[in-house]
C-alpha positions, 0 to 999 in steps of 0.5 A: 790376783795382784789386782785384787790384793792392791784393792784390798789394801787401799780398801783396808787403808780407807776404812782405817782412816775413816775409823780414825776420823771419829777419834777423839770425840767425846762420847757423851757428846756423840759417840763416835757418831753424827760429827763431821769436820766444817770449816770455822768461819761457818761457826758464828759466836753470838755471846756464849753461844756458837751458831752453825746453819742455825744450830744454837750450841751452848754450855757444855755442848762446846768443845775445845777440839783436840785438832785445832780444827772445827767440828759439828755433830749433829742428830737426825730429829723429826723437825731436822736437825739436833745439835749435840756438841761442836768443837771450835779451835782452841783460843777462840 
C-alpha cells in the first residue's frame, strides 16, 4: 500500500510538471501543443528570419520567450513538418 501511495505521488508530480512546461505559449501560435524546448545554437537567423532544421520561421511567428530559453513549435503536415512559431532568448 505504501508502495502504491509513493507511485501515485511522483506520478501526480510528473504530470503536473508536464502540464506546466506547455505554460506560457501563445495560443494563436500553438495552444498549448506541437512546441518543445531546443537548444539555441540549433536556431540560425538569416535576416528577419529564424531557420531550425530547415524550418523558415518569420513575422510574427517570432517570439520573445518568456523563460529565456529557446523553443520550437511544430505541426505535423503531409510533406513534414509545419512550422508555427519559435521562442528565441530575449535580446537576440
Amino acid at each position: 500500500m505504501r508502495l502504491l501511495k509513493y507511485i501515485l505521488v511522483v506520478s501526480l508530480i510528473l504530470f503536473s510538471s508536464l502540464a506546466f512546461a506547455h505554460m506560457g505559449y501563445d495560443p494563436t501560435c500553438c495552444s498549448d501543443q506541437h512546441c518543445h524546448p531546443v537548444a539555441c545554437e540549433e536556431l540560425i537567423e538569416q535576416g528577419k528570419n529564424v531557420i531550425y532544421h530547415g524550418l523558415t520561421f518569420s513575422g510574427d511567428m517570432i517570439k520573445s520567450a518568456k523563460d529565456n530559453l529557446c523553443h520550437v513549435c511544430t505541426m505535423p503536415y503531409w510533406s513534414g513538418e509545419r512550422p508555427l512559431c519559435v521562442y528565441v532568448q530575449q535580446g537576440t
